[in-house]
C-alpha positions in Angstrom: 120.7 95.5 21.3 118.6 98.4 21.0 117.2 97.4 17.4 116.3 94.1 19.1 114.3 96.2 22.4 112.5 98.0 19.3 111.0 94.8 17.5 110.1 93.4 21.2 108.3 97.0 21.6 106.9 97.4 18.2 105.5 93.6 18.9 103.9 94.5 22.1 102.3 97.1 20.8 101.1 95.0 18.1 99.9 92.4 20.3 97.9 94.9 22.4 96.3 96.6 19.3 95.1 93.2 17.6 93.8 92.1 20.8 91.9 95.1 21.1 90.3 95.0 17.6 89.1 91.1 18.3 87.5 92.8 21.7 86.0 95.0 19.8 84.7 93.0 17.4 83.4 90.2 19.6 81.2 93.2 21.8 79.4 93.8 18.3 78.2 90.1 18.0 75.3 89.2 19.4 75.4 86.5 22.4 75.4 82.9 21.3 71.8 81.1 21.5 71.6 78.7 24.7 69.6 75.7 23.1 66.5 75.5 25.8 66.9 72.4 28.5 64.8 69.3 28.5 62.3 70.0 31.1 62.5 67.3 33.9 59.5 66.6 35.8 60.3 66.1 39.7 57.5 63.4 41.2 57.0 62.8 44.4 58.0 59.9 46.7 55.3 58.5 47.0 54.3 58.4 43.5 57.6 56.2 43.0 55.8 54.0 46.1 52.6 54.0 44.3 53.7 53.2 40.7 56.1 50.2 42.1 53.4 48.7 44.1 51.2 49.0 41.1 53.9 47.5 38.7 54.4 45.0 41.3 50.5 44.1 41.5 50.8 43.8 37.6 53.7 41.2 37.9 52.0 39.1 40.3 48.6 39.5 37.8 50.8 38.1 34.7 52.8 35.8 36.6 49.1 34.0 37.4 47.5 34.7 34.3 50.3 32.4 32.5 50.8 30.1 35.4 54.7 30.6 35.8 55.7 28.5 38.6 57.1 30.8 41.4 57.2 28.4 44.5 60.1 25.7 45.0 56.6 23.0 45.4 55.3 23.8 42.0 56.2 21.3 39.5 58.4 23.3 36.5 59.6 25.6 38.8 63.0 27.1 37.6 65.0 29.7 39.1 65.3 31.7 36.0 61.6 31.8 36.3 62.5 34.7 39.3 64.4 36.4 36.6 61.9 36.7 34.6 59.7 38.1 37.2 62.7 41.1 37.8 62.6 41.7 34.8 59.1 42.1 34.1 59.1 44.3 37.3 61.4 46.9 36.2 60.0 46.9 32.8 56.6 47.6 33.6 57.7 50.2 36.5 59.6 52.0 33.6 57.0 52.1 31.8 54.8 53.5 34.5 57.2 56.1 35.1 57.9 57.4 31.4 53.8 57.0 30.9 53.0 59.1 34.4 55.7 61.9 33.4 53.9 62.2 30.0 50.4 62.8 31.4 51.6 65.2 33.6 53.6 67.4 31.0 50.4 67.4 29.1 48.3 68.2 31.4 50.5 70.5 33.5 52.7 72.4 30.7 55.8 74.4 31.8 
């Protein structure tokens, strides 16, 4: 019994010794390097309002200048043609967005 307490010791103290040797070992390295965080530029409400009003005044431009039926009276109107028109809308308002946060991280550098 006593030769088996002894091994359990002798491991403890083991234990305790190797984990103090990693400690000390990990204190000498220097602290990993944090890769730096995409900047991410905040805009304000209204900006949002202003560049969806502008995308949507764009929309409405293209939809005239290719004379896409939009009204239920117009003849070769189709329901998809509204799709189209969502589509266009989100496009161009990403765009805005993703254009207006580039000119203002060149202009205004963190």
């Amino acid at each position: 019994m006593s030769f088996i307490l002894g091994k359990v010791f002798l491991l403890l103290i083991l234990v305790v010794f190797i984990k103090g040797v990693f400690r000390r070992i990990g204190s000498d390295m220097p602290p990993p390097v944090q890769k730096p965080q995409p900047l991410k530029i905040i805009l304000s409400p209204w900006l949002y309002a202003l560049l969806a009003l502008l995308a949507a005044v764009e929309t409405g431009l293209l939809a005239e200048a290719v004379h896409l039926p939009l009204r239920f009276d117009q003849p070769g109107f189709d329901k998809l043609n509204w799709l189209l028109v969502v589509v266009v809308l989100a496009v161009l308002f990403g765009l805005q967005l993703l254009f207006t946060r580039t000119l203002l991280l060149k202009r205004y550098p963190l």
